[in-house]
Biopython code that builds the backbone (N, CA, C, O; Angstrom):
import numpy as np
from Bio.PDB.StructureBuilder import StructureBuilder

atoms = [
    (1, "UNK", "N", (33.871, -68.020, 13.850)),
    (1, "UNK", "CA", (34.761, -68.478, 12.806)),
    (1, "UNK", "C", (34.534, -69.969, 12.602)),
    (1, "UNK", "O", (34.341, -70.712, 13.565)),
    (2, "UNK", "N", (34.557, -70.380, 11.411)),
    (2, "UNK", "CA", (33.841, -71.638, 11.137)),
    (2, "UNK", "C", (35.403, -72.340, 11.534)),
    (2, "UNK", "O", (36.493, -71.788, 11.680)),
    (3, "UNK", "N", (34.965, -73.929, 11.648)),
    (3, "UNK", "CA", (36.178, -74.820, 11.935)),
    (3, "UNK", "C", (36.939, -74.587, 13.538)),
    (3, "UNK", "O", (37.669, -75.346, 14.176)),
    (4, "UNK", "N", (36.397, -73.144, 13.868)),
    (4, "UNK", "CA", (37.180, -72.864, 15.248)),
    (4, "UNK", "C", (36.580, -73.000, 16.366)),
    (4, "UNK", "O", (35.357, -72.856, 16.346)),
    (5, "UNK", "N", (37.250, -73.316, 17.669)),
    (5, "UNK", "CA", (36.698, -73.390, 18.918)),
    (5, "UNK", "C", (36.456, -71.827, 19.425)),
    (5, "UNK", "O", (36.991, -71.065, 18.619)),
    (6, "UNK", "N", (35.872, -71.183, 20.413)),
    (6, "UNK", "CA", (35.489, -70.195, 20.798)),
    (6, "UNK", "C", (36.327, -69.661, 21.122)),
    (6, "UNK", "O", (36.327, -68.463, 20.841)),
    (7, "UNK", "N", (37.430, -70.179, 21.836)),
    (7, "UNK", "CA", (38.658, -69.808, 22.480)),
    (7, "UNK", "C", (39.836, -69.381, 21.273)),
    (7, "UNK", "O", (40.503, -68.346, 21.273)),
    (8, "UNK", "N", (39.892, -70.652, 20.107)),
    (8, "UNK", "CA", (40.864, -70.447, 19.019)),
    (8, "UNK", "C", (40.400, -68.943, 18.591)),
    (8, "UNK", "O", (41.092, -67.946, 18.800)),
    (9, "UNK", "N", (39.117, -68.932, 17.957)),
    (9, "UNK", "CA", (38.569, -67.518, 17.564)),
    (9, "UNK", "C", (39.041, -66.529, 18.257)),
    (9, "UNK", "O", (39.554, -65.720, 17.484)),
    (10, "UNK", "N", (39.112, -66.227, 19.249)),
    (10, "UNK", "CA", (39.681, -65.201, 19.883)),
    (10, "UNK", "C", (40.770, -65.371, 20.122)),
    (10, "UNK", "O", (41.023, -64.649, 21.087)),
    (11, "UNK", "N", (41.875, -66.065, 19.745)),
    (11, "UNK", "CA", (43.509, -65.713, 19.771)),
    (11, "UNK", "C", (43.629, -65.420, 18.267)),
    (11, "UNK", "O", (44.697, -65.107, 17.741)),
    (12, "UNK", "N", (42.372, -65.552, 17.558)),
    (12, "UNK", "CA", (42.619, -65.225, 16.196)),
    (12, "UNK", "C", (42.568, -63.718, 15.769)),
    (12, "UNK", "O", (43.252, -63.065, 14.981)),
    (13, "UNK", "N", (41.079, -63.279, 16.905)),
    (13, "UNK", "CA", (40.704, -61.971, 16.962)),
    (13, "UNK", "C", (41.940, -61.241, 17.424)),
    (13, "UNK", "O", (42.113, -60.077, 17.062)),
    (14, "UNK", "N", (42.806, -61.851, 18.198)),
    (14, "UNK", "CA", (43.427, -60.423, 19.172)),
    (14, "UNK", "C", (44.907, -60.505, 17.923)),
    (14, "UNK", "O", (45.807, -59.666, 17.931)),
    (15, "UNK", "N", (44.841, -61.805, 16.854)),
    (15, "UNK", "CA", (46.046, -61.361, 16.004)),
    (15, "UNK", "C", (45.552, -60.362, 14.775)),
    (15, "UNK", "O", (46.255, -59.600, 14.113)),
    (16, "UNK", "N", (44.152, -60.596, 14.677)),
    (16, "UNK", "CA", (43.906, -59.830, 13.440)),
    (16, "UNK", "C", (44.008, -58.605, 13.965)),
    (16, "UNK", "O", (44.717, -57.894, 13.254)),
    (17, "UNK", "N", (43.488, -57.923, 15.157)),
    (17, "UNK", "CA", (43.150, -56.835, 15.567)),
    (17, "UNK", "C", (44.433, -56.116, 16.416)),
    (17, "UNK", "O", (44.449, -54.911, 16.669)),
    (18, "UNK", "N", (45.160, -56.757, 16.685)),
    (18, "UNK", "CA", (46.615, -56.272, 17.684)),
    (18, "UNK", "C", (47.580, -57.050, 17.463)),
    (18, "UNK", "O", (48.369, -57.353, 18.358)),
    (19, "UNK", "N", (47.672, -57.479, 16.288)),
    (19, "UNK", "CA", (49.204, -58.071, 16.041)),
    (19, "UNK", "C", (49.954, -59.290, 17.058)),
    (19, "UNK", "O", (51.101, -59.664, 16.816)),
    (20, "UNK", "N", (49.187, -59.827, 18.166)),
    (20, "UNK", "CA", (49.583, -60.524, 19.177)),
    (20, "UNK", "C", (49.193, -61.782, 18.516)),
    (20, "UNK", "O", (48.350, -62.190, 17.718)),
    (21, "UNK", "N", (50.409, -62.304, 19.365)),
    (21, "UNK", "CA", (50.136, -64.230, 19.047)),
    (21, "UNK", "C", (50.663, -65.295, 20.516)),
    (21, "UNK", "O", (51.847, -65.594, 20.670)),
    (22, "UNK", "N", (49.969, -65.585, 21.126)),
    (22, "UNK", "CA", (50.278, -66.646, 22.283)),
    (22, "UNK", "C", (49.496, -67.181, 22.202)),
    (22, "UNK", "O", (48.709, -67.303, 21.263)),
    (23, "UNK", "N", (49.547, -67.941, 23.849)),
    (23, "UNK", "CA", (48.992, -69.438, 24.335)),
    (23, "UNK", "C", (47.301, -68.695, 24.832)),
    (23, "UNK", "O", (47.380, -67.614, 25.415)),
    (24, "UNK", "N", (45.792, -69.302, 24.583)),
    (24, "UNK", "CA", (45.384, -68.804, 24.965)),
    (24, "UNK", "C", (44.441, -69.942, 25.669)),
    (24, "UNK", "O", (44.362, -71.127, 25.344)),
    (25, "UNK", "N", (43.763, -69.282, 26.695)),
    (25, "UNK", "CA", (43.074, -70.128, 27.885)),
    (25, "UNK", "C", (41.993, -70.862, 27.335)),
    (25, "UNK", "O", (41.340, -70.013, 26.729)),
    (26, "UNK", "N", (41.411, -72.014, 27.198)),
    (26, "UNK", "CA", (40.635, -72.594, 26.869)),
    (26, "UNK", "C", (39.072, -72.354, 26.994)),
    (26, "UNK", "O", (38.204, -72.746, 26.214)),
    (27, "UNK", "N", (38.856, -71.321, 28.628)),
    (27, "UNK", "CA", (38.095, -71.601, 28.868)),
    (27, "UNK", "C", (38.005, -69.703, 29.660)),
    (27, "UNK", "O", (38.911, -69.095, 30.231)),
    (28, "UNK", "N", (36.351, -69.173, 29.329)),
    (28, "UNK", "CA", (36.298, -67.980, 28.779)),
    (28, "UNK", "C", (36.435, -67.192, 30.480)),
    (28, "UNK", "O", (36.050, -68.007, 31.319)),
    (29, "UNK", "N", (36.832, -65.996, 31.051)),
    (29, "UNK", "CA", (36.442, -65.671, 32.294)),
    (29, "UNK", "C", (35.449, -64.640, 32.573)),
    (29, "UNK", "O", (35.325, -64.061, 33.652)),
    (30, "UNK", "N", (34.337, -64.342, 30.902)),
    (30, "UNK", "CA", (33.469, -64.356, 31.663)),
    (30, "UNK", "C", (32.752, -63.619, 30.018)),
    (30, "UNK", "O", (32.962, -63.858, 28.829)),
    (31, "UNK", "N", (32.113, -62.937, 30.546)),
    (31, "UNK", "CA", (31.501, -62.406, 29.007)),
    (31, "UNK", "C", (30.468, -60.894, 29.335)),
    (31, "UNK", "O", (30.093, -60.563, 30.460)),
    (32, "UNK", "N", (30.214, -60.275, 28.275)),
    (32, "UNK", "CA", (29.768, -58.896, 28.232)),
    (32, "UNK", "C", (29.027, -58.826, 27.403)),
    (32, "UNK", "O", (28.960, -59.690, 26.529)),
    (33, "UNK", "N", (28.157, -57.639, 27.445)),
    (33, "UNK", "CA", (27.313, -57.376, 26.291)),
    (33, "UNK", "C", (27.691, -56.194, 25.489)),
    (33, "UNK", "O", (28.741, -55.764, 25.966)),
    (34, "UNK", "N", (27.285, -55.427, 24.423)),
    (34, "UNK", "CA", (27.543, -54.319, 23.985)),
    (34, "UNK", "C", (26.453, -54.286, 22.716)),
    (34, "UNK", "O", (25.864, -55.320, 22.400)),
    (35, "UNK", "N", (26.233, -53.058, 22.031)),
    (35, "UNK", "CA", (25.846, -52.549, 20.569)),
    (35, "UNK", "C", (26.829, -52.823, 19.802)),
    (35, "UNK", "O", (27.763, -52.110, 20.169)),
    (36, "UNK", "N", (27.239, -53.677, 18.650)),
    (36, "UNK", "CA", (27.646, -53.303, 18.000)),
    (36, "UNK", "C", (27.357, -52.647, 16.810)),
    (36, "UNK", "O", (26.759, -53.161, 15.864)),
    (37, "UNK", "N", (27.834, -51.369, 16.865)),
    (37, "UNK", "CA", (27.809, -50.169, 15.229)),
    (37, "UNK", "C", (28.155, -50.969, 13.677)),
    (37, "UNK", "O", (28.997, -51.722, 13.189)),
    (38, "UNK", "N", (26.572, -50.060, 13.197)),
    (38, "UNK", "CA", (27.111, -51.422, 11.743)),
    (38, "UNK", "C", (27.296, -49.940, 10.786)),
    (38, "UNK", "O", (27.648, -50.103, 9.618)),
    (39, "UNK", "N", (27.065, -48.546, 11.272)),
    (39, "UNK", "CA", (26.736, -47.718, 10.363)),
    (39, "UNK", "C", (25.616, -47.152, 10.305)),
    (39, "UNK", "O", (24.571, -47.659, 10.712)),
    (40, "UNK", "N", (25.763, -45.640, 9.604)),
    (40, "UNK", "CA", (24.037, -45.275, 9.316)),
    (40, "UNK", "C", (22.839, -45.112, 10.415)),
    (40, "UNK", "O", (21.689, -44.721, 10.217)),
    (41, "UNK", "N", (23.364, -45.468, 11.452)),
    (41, "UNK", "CA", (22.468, -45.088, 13.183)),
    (41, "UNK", "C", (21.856, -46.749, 13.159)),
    (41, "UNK", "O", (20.665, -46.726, 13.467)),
    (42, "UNK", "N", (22.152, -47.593, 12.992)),
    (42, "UNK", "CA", (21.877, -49.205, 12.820)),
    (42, "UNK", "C", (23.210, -49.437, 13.814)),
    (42, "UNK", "O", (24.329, -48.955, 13.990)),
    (43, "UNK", "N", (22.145, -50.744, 14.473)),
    (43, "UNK", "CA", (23.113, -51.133, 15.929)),
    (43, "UNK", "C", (22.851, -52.654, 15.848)),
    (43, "UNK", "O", (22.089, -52.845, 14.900)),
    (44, "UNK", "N", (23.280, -54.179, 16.655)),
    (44, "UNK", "CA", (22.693, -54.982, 16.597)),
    (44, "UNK", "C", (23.670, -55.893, 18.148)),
    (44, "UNK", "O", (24.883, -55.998, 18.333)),
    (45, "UNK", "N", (22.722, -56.297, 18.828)),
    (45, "UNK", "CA", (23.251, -56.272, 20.131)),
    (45, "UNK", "C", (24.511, -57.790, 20.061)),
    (45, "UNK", "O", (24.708, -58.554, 19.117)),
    (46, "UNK", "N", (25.055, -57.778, 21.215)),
    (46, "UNK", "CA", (26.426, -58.551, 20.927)),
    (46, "UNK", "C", (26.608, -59.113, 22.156)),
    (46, "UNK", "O", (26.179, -58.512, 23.141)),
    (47, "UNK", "N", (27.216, -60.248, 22.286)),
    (47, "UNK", "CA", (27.665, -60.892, 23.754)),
    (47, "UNK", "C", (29.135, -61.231, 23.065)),
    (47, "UNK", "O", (29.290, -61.780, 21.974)),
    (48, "UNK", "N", (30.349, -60.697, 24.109)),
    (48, "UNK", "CA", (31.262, -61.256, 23.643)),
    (48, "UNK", "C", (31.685, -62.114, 24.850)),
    (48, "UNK", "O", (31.113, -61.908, 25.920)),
    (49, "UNK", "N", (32.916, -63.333, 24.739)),
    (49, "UNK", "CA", (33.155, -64.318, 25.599)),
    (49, "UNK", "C", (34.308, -63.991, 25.545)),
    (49, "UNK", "O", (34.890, -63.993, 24.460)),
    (50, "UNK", "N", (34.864, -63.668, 26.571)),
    (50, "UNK", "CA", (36.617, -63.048, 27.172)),
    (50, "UNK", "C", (37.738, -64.187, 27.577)),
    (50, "UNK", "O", (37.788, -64.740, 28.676)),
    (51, "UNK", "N", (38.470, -64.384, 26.662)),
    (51, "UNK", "CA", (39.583, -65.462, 27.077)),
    (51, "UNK", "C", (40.663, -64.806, 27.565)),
    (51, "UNK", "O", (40.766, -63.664, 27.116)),
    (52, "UNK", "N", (41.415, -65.103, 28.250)),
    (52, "UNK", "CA", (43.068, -64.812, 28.628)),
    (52, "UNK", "C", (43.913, -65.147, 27.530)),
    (52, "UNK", "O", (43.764, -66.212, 26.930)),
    (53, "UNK", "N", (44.609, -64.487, 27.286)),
    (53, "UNK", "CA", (46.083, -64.887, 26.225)),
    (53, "UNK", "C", (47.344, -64.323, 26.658)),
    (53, "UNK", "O", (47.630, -63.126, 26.685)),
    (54, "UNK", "N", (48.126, -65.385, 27.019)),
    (54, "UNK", "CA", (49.440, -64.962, 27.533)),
    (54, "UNK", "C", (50.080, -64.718, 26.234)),
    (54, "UNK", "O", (50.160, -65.641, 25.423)),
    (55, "UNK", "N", (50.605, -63.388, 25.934)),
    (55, "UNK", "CA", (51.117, -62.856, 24.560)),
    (55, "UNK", "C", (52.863, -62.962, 24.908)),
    (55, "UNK", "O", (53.604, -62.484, 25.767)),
    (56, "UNK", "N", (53.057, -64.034, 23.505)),
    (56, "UNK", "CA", (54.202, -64.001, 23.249)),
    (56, "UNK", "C", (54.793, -63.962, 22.385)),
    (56, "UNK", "O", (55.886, -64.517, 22.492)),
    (57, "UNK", "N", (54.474, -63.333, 21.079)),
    (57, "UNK", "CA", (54.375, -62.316, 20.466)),
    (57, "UNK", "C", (53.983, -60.997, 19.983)),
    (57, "UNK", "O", (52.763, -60.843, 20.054)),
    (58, "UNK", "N", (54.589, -60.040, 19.535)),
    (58, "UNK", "CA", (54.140, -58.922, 18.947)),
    (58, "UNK", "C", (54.293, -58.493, 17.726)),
    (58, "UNK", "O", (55.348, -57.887, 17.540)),
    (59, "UNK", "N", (53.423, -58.629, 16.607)),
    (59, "UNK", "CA", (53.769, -58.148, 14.910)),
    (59, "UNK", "C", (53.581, -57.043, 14.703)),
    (59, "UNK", "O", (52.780, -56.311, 15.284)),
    (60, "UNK", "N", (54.415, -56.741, 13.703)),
    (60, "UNK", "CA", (54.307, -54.995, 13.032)),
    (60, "UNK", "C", (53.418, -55.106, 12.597)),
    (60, "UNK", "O", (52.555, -54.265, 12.850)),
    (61, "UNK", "N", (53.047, -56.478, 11.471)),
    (61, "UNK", "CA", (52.597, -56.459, 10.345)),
    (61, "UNK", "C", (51.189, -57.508, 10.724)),
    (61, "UNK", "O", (51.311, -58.686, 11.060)),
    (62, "UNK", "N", (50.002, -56.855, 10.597)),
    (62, "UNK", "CA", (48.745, -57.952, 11.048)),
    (62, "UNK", "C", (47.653, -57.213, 10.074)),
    (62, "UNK", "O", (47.624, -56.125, 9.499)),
    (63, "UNK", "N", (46.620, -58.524, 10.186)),
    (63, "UNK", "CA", (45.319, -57.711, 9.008)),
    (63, "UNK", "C", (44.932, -56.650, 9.189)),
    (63, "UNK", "O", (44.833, -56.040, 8.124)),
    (64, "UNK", "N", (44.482, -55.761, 10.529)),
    (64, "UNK", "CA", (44.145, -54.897, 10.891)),
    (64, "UNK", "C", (45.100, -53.850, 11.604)),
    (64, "UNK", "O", (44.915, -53.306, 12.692)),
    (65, "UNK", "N", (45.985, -53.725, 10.879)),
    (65, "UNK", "CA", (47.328, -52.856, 11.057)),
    (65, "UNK", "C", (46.681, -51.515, 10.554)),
    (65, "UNK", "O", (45.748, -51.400, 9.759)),
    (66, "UNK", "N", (47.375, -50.543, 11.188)),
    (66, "UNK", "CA", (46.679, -49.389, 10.558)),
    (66, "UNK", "C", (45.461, -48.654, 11.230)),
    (66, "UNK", "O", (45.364, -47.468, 11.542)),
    (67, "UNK", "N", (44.611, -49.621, 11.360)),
    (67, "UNK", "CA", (42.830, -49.462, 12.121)),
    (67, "UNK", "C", (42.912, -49.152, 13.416)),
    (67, "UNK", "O", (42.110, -48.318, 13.837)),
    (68, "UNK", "N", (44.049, -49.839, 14.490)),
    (68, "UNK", "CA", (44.170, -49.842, 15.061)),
    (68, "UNK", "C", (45.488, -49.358, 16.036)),
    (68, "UNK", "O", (46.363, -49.262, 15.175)),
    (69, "UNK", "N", (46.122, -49.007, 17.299)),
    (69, "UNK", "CA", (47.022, -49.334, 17.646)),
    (69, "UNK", "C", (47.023, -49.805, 19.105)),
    (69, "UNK", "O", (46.386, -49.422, 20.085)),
    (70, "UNK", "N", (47.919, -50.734, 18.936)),
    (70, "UNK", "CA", (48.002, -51.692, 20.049)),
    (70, "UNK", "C", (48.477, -50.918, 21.201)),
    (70, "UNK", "O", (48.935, -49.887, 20.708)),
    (71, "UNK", "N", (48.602, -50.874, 22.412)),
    (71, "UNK", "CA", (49.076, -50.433, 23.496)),
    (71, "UNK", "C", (48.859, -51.151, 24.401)),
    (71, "UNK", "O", (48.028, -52.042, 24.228)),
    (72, "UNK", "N", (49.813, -50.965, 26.231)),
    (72, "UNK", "CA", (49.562, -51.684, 26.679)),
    (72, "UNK", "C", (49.568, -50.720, 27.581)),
    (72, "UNK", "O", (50.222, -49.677, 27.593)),
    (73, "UNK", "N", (48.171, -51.470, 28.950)),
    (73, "UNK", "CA", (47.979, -50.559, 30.307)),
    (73, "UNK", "C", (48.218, -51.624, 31.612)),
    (73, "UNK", "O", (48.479, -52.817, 31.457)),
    (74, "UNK", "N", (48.086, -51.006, 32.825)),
    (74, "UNK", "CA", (47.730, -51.887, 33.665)),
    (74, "UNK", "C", (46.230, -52.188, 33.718)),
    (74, "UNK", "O", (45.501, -51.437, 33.070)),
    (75, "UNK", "N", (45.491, -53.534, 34.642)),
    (75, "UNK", "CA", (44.372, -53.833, 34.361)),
    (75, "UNK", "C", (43.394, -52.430, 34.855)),
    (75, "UNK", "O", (42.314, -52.111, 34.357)),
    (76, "UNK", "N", (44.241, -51.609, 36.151)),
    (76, "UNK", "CA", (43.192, -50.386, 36.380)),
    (76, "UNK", "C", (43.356, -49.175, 35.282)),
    (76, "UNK", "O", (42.422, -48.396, 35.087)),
    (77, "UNK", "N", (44.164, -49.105, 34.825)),
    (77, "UNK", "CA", (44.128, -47.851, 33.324)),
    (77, "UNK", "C", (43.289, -48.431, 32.289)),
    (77, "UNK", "O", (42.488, -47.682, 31.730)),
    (78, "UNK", "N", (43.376, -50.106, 31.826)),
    (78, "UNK", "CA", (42.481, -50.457, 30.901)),
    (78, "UNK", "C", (41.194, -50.627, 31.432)),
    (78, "UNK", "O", (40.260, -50.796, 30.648)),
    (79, "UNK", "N", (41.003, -50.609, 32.619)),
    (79, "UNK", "CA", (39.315, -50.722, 33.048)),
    (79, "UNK", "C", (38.993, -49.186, 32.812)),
    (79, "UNK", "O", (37.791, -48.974, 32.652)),
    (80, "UNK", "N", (39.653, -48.290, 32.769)),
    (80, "UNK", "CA", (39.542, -46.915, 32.540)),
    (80, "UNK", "C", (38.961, -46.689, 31.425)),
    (80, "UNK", "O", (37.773, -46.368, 31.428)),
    (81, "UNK", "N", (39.700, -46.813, 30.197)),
    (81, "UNK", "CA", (39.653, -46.647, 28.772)),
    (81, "UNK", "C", (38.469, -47.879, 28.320)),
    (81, "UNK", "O", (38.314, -47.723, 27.109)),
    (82, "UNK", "N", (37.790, -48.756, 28.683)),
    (82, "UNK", "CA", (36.827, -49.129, 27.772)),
    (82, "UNK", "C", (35.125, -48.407, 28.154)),
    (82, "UNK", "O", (34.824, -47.495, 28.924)),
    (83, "UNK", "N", (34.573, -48.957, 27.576)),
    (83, "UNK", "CA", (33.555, -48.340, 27.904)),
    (83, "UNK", "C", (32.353, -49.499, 27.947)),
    (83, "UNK", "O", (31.309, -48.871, 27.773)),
    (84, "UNK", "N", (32.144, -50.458, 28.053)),
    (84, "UNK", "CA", (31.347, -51.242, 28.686)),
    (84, "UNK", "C", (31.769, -51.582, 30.134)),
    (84, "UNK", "O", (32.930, -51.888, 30.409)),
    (85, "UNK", "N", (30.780, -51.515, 31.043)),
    (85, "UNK", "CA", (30.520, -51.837, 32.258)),
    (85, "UNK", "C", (31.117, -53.049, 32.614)),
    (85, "UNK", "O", (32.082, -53.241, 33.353)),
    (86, "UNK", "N", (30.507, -53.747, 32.072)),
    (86, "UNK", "CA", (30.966, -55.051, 32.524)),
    (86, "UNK", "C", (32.487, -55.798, 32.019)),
    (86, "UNK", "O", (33.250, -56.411, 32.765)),
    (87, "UNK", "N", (32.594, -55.657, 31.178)),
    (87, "UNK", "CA", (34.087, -55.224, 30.704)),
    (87, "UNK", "C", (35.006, -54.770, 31.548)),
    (87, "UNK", "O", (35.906, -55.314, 32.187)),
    (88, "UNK", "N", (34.528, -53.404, 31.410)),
    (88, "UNK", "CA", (35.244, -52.899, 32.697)),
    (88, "UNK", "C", (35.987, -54.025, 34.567)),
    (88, "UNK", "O", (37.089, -54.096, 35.112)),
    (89, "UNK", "N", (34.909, -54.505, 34.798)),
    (89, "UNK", "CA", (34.682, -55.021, 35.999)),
    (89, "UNK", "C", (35.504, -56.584, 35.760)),
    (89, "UNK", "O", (35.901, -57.292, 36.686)),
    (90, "UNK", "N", (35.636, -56.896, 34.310)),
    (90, "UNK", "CA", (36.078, -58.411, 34.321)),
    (90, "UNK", "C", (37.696, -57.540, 34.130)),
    (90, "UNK", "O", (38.576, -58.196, 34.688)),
    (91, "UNK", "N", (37.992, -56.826, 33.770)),
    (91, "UNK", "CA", (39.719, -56.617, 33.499)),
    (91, "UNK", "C", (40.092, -56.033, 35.038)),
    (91, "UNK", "O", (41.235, -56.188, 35.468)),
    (92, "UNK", "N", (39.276, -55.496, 35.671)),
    (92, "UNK", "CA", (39.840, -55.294, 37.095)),
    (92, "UNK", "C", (39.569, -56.838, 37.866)),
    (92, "UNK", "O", (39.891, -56.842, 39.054)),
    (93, "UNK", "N", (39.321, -57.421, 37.623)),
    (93, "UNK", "CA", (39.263, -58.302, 38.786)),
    (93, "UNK", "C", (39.962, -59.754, 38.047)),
    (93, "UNK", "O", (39.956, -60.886, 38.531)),
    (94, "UNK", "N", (40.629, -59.254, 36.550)),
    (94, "UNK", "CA", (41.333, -60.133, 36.063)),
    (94, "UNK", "C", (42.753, -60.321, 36.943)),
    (94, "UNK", "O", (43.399, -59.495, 37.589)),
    (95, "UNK", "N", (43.007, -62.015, 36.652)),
    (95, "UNK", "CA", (44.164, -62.070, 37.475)),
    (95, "UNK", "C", (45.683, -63.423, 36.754)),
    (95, "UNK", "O", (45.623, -64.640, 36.925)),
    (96, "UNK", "N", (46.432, -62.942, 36.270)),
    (96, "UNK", "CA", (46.881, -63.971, 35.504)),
    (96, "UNK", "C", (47.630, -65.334, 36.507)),
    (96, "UNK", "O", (48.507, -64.960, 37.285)),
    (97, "UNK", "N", (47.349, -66.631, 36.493)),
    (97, "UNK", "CA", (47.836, -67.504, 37.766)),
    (97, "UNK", "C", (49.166, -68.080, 36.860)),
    (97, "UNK", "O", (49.968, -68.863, 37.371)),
]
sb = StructureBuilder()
sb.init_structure("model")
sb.init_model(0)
sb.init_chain("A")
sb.init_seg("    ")
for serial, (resi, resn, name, xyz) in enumerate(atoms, 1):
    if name == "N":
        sb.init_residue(resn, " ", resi, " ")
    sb.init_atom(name, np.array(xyz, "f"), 0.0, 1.0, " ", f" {name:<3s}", serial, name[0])
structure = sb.get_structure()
């Protein structure tokens, strides 16, 4: 996102995409790879950088309302439900101080 820090971008991502709005960590705890799907059997590879956000809010109403729904797990049910590896391994060994 142009104008934004890496960190802002992703408290931006988790409002467009889950309606959440808090304080988020400056500094990333760690990062993953994945495919991302563009359509049509076309893929194009991806590193994402994982911030913490202590959520202190929750909206009904966000850009990507609808697409999605928000829920919440513990860190071992959400290491369950994603499906990158490494992903996986950074939400289990996530720890909020």
């Amino acid at each position: 996102m142009h104008n934004r820090s890496n960190h802002e971008a992703a408290a931006r991502e988790a409002f467009e995409e889950a309606g959440v709005r808090g304080k988020v960590a400056p500094e990333a705890i760690g990062l993953y790879p994945y495919r991302k799907e563009l359509g049509r059997g076309r893929s194009v590879p991806v590193v994402v950088q994982v911030f913490p956000l202590e959520v202190s809010e929750m909206l009904r109403q966000y850009p990507e309302n609808g697409q999605r729904r928000a829920k919440w797990f513990s860190r071992k049910d959400a290491s369950r439900k994603v499906l990158e590896p490494q992903l996986q391994k950074l939400i289990r060994k996530f720890s909020s101080k």
